[in-house]
C-alpha positions as CSV (number, residue, x, y, z in Angstrom):
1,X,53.3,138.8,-162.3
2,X,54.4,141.8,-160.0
3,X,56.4,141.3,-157.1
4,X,56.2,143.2,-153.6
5,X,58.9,145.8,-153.3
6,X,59.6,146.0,-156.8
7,X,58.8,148.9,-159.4
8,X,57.2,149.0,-162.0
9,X,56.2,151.7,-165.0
10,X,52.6,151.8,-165.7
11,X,51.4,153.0,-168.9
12,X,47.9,154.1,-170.8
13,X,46.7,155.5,-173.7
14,X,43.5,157.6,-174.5
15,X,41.4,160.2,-175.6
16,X,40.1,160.9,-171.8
17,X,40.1,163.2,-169.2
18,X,43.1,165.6,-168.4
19,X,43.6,164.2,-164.4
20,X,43.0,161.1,-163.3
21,X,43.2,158.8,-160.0
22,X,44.6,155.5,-160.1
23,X,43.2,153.0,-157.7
24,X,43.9,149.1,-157.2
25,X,41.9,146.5,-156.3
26,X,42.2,143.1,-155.4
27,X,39.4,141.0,-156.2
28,X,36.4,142.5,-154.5
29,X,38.5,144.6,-152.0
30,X,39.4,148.0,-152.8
31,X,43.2,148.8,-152.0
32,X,43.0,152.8,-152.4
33,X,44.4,155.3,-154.6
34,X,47.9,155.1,-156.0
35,X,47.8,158.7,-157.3
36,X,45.0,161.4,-157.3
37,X,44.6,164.2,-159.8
38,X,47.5,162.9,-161.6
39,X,48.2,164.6,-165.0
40,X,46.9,161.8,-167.8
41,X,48.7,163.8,-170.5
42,X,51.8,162.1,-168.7
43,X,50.8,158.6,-169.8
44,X,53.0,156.4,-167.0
45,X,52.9,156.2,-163.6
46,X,56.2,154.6,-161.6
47,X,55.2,152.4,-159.0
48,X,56.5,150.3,-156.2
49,X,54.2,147.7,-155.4
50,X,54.1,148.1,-151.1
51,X,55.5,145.2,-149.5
52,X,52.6,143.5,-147.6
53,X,50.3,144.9,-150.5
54,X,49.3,140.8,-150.8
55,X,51.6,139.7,-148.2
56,X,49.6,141.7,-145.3
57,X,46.7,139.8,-146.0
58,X,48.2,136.8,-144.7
59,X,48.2,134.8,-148.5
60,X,52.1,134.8,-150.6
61,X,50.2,135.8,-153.6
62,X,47.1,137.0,-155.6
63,X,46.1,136.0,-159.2
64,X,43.1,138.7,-159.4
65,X,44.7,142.4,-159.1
66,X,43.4,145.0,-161.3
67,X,44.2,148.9,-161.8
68,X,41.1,151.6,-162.0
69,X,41.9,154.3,-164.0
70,X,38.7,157.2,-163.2
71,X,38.4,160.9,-164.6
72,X,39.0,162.5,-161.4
73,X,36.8,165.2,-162.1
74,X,33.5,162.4,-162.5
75,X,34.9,159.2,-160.9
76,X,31.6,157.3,-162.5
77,X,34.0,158.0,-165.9
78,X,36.3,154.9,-165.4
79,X,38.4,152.0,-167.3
80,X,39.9,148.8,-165.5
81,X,42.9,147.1,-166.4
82,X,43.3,143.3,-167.2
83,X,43.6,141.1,-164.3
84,X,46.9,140.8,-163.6
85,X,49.2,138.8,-160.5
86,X,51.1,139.9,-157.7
87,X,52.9,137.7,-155.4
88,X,55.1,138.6,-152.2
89,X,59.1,139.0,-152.3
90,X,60.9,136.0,-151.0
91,X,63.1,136.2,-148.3
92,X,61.9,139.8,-147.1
């Protein structure tokens, strides 16, 4: 579980394409792009989850978050991450 206004290091590994975007999504609802055109051949990503990323949508938590990692040069070229939890930072 993830926590608003924390950071975090994101890793991948792969035989893939050499930029990428990063996009979240929370169920159903896309939550944009964390990075586009990013270098893959980096392999980690640092980021701080927004505070109201979960939070704004007027709920403390969310147990169905997953990452979308796409070959920026053919976004139809894409992986998804494992479903994963992010709840909101107490006391903020």
């Amino acid at each position: 579980t993830l926590e608003e206004g924390h950071r975090y290091i994101i890793r991948w590994q792969g035989d893939g394409p050499r930029q990428v975007d990063i996009s979240a999504a929370v169920g159903g609802k896309d939550k944009g792009h964390l990075v586009i055109n990013y270098d893959a051949a980096l392999d980690s990503l640092s980021w701080t989850v927004p505070v109201g990323f979960i939070t704004g949508f007027g709920v403390s938590s969310a147990d169905n978050v997953r990452l979308r990692f796409e070959d920026a040069s053919n976004p139809a070229h894409y992986v998804e991450s494992v479903i994963f939890s992010i709840r909101g930072t107490p006391n903020r």
